[in-house]
DSSP file (Angstrom, degrees, kcal/mol; ACC not computed):
  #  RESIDUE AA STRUCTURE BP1 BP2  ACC     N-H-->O    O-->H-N    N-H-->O    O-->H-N    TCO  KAPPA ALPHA  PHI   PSI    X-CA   Y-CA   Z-CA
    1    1 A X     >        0   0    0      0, 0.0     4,-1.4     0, 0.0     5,-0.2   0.000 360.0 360.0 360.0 -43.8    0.0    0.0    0.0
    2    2 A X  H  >  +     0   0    0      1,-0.2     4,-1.9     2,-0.2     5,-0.3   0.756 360.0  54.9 -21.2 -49.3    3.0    2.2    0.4
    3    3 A X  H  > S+     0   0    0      2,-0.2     4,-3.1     3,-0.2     5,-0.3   0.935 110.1  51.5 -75.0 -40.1    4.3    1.9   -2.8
    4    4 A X  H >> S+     0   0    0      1,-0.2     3,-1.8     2,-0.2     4,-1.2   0.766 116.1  40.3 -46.4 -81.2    0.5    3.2   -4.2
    5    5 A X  H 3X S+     0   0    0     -4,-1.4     4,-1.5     1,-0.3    -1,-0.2   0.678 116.6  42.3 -57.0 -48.3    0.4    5.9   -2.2
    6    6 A X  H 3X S+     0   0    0     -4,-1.9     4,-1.3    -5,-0.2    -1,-0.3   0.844 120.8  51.8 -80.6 -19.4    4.1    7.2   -2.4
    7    7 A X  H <X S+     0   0    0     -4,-3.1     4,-2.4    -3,-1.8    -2,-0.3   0.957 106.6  48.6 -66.3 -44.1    3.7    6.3   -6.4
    8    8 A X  H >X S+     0   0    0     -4,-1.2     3,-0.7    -5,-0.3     4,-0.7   0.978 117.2  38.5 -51.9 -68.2    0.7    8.1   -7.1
    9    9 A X  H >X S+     0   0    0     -4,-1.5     4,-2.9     1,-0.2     3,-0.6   0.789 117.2  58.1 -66.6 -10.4    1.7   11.7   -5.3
   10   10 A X  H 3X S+     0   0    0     -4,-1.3     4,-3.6     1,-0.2    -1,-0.2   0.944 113.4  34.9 -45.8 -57.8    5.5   10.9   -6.9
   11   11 A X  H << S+     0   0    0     -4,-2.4    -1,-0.2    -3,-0.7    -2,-0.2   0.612 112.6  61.6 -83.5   8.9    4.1   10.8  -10.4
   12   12 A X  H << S+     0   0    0     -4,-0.7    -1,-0.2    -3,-0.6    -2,-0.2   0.715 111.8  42.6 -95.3 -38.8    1.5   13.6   -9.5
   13   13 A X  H  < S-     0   0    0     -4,-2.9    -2,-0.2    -5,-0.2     4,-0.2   0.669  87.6-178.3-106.4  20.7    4.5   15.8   -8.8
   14   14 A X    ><  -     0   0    0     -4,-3.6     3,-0.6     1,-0.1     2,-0.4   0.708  19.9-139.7  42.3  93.7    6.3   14.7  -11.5
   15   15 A X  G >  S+     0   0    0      1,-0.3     3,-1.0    -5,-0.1    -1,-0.1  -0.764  85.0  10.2-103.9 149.1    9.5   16.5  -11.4
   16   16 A X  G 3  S-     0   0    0     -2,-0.4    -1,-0.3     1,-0.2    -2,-0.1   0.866 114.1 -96.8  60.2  27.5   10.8   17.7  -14.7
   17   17 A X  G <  S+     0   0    0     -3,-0.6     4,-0.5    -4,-0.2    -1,-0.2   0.683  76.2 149.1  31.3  41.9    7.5   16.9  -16.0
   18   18 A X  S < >S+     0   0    0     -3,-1.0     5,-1.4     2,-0.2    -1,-0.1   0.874  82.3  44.2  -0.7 -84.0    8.5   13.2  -17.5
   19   19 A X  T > 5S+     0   0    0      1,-0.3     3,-1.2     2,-0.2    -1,-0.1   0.609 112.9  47.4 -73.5 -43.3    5.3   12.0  -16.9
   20   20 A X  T 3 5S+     0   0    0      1,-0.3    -1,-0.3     2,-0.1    -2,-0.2   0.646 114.6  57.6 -77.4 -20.1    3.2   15.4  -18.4
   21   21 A X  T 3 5S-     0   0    0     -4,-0.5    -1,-0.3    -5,-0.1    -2,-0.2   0.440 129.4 -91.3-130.1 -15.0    5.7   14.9  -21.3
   22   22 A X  T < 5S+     0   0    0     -3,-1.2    -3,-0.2     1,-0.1    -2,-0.1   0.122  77.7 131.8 125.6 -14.9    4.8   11.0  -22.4
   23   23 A X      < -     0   0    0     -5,-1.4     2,-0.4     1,-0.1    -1,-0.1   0.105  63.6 -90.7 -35.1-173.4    7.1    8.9  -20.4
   24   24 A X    >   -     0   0    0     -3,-0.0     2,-1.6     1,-0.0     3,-1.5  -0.925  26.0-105.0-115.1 170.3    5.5    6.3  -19.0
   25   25 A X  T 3  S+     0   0    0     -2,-0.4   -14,-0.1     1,-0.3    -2,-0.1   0.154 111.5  55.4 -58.4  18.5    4.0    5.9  -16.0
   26   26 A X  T >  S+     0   0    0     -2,-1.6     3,-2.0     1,-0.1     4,-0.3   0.065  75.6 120.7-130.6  12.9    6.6    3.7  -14.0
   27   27 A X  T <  S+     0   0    0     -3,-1.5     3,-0.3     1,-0.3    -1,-0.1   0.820  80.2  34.4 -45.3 -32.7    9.0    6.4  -14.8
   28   28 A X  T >> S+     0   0    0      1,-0.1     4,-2.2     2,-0.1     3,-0.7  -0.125  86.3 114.0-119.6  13.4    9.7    7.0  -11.6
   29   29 A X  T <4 S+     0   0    0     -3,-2.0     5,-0.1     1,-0.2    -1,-0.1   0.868  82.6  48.4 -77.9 -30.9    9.2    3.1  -10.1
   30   30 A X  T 34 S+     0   0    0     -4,-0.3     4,-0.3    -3,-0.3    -1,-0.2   0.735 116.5  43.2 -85.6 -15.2   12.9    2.6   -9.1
   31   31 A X  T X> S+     0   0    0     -3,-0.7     4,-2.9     2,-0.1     3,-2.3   0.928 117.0  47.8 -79.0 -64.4   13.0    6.4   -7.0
   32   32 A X  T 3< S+     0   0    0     -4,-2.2     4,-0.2     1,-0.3    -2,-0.2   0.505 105.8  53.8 -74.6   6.4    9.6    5.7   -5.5
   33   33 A X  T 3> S+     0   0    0     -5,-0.2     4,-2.3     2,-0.1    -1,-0.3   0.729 117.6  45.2 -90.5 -41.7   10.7    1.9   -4.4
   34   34 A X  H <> S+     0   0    0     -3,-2.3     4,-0.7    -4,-0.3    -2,-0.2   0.973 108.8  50.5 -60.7 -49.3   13.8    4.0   -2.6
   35   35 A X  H >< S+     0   0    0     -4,-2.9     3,-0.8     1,-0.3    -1,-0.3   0.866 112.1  48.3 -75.9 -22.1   12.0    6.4   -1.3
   36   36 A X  H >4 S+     0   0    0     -5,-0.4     3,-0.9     1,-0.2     4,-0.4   0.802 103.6  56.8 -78.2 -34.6    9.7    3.8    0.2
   37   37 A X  H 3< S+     0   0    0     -4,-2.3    -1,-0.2     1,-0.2    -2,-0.2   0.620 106.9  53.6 -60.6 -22.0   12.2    1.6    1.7
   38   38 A X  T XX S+     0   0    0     -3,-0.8     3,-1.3    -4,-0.7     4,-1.1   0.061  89.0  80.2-108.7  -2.6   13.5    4.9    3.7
   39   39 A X  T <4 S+     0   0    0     -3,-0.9    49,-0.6     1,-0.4    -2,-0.1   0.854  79.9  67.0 -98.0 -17.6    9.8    5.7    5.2
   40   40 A X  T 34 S+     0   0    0     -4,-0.4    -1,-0.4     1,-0.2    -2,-0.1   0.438 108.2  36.3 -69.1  15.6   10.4    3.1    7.8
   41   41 A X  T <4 S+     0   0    0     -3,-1.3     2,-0.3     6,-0.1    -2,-0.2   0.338  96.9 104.0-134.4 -21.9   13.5    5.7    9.4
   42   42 A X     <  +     0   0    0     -4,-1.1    46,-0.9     1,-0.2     3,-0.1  -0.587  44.5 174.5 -91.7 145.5   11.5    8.7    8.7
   43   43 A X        +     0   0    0     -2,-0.3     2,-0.3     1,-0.2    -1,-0.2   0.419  65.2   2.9-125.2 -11.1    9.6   10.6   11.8
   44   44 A X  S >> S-     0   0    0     46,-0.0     3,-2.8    43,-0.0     4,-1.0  -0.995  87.8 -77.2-163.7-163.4    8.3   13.4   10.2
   45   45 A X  T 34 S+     0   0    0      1,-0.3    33,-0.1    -2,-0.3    32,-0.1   0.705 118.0  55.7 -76.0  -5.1    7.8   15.3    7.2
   46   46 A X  T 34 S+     0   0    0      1,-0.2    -1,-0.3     2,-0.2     4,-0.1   0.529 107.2  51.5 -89.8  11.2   11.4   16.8    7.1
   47   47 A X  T <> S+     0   0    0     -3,-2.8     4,-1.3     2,-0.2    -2,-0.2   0.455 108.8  47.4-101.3  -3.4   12.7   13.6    7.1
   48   48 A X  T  < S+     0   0    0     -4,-1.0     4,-0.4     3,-0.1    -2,-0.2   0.255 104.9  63.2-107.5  13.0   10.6   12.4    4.3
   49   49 A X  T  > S+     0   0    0     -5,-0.4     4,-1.3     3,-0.1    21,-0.2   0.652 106.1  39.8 -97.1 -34.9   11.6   15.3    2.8
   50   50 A X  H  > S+     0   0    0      2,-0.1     4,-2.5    -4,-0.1     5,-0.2   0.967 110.7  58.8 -65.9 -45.9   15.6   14.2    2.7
   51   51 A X  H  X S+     0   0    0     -4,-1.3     4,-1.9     1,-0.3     5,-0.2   0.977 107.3  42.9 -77.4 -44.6   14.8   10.9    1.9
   52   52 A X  H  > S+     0   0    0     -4,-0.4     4,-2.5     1,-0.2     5,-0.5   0.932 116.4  55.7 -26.7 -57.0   13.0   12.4   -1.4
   53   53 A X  H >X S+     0   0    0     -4,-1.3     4,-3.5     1,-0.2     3,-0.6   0.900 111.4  37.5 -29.1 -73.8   16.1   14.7   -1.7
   54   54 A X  H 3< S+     0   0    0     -4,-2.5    -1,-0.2     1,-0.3    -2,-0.2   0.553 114.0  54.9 -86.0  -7.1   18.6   12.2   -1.7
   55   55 A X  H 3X S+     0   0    0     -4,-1.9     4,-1.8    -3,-0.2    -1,-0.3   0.969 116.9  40.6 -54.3 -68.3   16.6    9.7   -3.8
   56   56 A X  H <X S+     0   0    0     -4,-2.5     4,-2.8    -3,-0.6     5,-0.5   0.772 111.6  50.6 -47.3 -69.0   16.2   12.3   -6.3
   57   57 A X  H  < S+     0   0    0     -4,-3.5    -1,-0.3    -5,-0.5    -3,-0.2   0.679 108.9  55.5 -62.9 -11.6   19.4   13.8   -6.3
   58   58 A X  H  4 S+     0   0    0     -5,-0.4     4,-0.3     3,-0.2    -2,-0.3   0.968 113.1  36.6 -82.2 -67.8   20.9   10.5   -6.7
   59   59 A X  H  < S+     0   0    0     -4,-1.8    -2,-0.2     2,-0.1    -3,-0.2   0.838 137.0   9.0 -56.7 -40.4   18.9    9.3  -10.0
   60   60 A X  S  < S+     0   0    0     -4,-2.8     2,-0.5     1,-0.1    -3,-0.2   0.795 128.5  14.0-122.9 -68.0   18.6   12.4  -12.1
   61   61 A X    >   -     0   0    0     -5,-0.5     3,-5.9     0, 0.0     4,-0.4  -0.779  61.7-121.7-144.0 112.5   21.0   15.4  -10.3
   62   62 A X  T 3  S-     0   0    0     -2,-0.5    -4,-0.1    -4,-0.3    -8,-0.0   0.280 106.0 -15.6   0.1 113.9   23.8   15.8   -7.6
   63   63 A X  T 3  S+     0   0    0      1,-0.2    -1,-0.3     2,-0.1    -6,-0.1   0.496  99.8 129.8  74.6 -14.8   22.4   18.2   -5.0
   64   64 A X    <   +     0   0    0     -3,-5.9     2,-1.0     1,-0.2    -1,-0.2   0.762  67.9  55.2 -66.2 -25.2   19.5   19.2   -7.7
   65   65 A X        -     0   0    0     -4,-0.4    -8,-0.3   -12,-0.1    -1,-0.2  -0.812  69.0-166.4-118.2 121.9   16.9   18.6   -5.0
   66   66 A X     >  -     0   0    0     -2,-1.0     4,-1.1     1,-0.1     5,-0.3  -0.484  34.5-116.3 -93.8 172.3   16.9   20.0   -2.0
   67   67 A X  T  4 S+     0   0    0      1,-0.3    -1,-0.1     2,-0.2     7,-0.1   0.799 121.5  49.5 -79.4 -27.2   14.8   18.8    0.8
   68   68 A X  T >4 S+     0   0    0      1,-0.2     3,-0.7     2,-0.2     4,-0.4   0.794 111.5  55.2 -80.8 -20.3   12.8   22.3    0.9
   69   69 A X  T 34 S+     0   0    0      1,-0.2    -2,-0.2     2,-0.1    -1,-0.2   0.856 116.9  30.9 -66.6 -21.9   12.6   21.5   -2.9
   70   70 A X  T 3X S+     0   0    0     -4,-1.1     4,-0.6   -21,-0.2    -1,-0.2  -0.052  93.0 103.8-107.0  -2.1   11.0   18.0   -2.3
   71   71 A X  H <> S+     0   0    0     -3,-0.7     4,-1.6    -5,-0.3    -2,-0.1   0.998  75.2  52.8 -84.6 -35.7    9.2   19.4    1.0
   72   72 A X  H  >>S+     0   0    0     -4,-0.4     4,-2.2     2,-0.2     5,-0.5   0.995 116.6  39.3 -59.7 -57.8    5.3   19.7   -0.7
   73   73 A X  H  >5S+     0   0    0      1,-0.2     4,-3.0     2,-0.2     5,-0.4   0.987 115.1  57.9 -51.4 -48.3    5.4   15.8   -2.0
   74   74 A X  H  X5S+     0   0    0     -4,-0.6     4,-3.1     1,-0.2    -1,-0.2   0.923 105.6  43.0 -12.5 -79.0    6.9   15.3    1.1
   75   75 A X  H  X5S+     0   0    0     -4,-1.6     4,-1.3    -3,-0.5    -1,-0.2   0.686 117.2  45.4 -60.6 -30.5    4.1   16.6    3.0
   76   76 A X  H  <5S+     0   0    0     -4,-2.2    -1,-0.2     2,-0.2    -2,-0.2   0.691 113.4  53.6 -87.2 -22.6    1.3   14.9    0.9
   77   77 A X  H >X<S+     0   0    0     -4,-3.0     4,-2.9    -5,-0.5     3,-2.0   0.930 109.8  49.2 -69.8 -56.7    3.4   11.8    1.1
   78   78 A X  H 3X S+     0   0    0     -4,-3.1     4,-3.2    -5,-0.4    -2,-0.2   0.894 112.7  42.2 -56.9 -54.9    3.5   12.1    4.8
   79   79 A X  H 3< S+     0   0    0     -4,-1.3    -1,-0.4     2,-0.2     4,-0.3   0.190 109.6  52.3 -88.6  22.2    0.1   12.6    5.5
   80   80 A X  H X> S+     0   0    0     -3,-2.0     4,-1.6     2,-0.1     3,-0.6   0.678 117.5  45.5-103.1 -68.0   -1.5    9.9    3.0
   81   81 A X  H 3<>S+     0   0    0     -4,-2.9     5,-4.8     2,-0.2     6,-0.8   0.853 112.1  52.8 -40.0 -45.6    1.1    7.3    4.9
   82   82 A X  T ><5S+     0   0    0     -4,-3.2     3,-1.0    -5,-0.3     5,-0.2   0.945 112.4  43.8 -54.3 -50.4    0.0    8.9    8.3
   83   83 A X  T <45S+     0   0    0     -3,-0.6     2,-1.7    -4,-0.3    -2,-0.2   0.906 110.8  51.3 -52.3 -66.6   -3.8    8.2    7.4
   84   84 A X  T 3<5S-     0   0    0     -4,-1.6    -1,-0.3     1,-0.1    -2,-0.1  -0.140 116.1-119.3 -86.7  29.6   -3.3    4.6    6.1
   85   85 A X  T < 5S+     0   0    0     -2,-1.7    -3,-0.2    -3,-1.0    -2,-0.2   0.875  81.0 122.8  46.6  51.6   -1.3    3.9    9.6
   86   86 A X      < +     0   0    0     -5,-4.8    -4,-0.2    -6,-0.1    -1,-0.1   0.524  28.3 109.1-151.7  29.4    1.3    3.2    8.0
   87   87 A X  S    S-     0   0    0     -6,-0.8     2,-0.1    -5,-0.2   -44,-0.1  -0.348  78.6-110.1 -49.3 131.2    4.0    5.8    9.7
   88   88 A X        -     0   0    0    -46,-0.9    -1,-0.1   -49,-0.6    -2,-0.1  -0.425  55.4 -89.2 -76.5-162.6    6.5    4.1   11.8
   89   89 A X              0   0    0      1,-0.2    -1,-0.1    -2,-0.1     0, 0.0  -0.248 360.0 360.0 -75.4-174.7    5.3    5.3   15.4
   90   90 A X              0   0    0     -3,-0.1    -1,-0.2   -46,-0.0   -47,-0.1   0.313 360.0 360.0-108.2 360.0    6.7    8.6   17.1
């Protein structure tokens, strides 16, 4: 269920507009697998806001996302996971 949820708002925000642009829709399958493996260490939404970073910057460009760059999907990530319990605990 994690992987739905952190793939739909991934490919909703579509960075560099891929997706808007004809890729297909699994562009993103091997970031959003990372970033999902990482949600068990994250405790709130600036920590799902690194892991995006460093996911991100890793696949496309060094340092090209920063965590305030990554902090709305972040935040929509965070709170879809929070709702569907499936946050580790605080």
């Amino acid at each position: 269920m994690a992987l739905e949820i952190v793939g739909r708002l991934i490919r909703a925000w579509d960075p560099y507009s891929l997706i808007a642009e004809g890729a297909p829709a699994d562009e993103f399958g091997d970031e959003i697998a990372k970033i999902v493996a990482r949600i068990p260490r994250c405790r709130d939404v600036e920590d799902v806001a690194k892991a995006i970073s460093a996911v991100f910057s890793d696949a496309f460009e060094p340092g090209g996302f920063s965590p305030v760059d990554c902090f709305e999907p972040a935040q929509e990530i965070y709170m879809a996971l929070g709702r569907a319990k499936l946050l580790p605990a605080a």
